[in-house]
C-alpha positions as CSV (number, residue, x, y, z in Angstrom):
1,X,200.9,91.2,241.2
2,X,198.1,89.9,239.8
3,X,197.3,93.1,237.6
4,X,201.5,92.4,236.1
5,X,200.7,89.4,235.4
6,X,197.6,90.0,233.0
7,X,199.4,92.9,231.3
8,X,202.1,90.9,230.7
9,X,199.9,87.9,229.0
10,X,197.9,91.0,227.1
11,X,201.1,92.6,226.1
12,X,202.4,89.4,224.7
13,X,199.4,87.8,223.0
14,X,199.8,86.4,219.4
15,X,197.1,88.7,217.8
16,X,198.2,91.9,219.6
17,X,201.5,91.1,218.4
18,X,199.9,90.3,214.7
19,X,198.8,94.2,214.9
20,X,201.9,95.5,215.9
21,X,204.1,93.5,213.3
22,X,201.3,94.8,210.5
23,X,201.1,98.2,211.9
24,X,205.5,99.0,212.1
25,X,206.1,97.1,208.7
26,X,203.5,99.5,207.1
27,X,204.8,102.2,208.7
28,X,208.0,101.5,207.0
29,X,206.9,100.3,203.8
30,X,205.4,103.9,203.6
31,X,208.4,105.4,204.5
32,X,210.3,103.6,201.9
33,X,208.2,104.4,198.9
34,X,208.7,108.4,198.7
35,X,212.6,107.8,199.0
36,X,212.4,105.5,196.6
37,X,210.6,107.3,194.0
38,X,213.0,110.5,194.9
39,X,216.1,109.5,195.8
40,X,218.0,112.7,194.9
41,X,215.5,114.2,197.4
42,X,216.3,112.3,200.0
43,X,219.9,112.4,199.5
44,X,219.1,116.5,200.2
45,X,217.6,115.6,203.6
46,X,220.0,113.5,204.4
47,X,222.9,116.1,203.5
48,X,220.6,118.7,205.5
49,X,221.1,116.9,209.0
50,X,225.1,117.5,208.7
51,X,225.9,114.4,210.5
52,X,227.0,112.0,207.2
53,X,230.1,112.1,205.2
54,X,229.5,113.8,202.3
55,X,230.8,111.1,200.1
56,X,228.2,108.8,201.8
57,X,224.9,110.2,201.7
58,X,224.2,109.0,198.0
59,X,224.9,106.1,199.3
60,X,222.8,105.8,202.2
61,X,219.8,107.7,199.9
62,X,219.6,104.6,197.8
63,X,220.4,101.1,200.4
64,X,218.2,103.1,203.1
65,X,215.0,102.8,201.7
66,X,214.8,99.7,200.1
67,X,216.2,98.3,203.7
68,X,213.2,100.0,204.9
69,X,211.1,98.5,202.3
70,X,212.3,94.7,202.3
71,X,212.2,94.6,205.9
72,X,209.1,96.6,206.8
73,X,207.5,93.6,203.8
74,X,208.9,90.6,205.9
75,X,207.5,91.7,208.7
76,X,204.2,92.3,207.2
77,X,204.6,89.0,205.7
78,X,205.7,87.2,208.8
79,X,209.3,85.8,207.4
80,X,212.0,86.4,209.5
81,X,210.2,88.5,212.2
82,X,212.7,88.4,214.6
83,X,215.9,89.2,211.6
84,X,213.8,92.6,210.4
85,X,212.0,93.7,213.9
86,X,215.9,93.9,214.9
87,X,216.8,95.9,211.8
88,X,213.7,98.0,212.1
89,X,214.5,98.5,215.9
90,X,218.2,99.3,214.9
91,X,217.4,101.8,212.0
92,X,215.1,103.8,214.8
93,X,217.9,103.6,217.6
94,X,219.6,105.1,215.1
95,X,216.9,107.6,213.8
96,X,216.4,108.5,217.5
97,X,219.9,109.4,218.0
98,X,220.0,111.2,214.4
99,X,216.6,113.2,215.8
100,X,217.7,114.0,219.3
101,X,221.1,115.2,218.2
102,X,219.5,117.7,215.5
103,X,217.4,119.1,218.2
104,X,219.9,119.6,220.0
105,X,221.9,121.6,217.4
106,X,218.5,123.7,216.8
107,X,218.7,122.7,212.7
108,X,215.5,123.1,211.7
109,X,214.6,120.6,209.6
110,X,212.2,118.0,208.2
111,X,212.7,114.5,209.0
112,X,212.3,113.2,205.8
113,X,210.1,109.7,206.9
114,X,207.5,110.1,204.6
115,X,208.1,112.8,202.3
116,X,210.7,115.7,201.4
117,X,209.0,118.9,202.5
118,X,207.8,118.0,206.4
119,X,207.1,119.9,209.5
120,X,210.3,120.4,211.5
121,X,211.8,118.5,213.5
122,X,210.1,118.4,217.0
123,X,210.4,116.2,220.5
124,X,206.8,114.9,219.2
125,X,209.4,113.3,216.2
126,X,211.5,111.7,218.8
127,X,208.8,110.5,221.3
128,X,206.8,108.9,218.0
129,X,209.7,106.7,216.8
130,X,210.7,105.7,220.4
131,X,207.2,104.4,220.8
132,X,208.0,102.6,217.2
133,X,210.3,101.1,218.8
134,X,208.7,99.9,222.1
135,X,206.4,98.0,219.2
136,X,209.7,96.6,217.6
137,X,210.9,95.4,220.5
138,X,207.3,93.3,221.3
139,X,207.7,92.7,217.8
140,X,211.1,91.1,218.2
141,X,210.6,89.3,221.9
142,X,206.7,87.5,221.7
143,X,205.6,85.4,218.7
144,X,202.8,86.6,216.9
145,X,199.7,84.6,214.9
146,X,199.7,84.0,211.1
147,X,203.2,84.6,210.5
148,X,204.4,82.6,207.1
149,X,207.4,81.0,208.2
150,X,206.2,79.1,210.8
151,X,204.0,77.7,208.3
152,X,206.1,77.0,205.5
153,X,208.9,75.4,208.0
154,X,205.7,73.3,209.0
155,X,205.1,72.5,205.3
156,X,208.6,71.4,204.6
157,X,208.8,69.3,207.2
158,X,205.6,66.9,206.3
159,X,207.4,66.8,203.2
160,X,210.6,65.8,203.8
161,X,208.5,63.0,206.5
């Protein structure tokens, strides 16, 4: 019991947190950026995994990254951790359901995460954004050092005192 106990102070420690929170929102800011830049590209890919409307992937091609981008900030930044680790953690149950049902249909296709023209799809794809989200989820359930909010709700309060 003892050896739980330590992982479980480990797993939850403010710093290791601190890397986790850095390490997912730059993961997604770098996602964001190419889909950004390319939209109609993305727009492709998305159109490519057959499981959109039709009338609703332009629509997803432009709000999806810059959801990506504004929350994958915030968490770099420390504002409203919990808010965009449970967007980020959403966004990859849903990219892990998107993933495993492609693979199941045999399409073989890039993902699109970080660029238009990728390696297929693969189970290595699925297993690497269920392990994103393992770090979401610590994200979302232990505090973490240095995050901003804490410090400007600090701040605000010795003002209004």
């Amino acid at each position: 019991m003892k050896g739980w106990n330590l992982l479980r102070v480990a797993l939850a420690h403010p710093w290791l947190v601190l890397l986790l929170r850095i390490y997912v929102g730059g993961v997604f800011i770098a996602a964001s950026t190419y889909k950004i830049i390319y939209p109609a590209e993305f727009a492709e890919t998305l159109a490519s995994y057959q499981l959109a409307p039709f009338w609703s992937v332009h629509g997803l091609a432009l709000v999806l990254p810059w959801t990506e981008l504004v929350c994958g900030l915030m968490l770099v930044l420390g504002l409203r951790t919990k808010a965009c680790a449970a967007m980020i953690g959403g966004m990859l149950v849903l990219f892990c359901i998107v993933i495993l049902v492609t693979l199941v249909r045999d399409i073989p296709i890039g993902c699109g995460c970080f660029r238009s023209v990728e390696d297929p799809l693969s189970w290595g794809t699925l297993l690497r954004d269920m392990v994103w989200l393992a770090m979401t989820f610590q994200i979302y359930r232990y505090p973490s050092a240095l995050q901003l909010e804490s410090r400007l709700l600090t701040a605000l309060k010795e003002m209004g005192s």
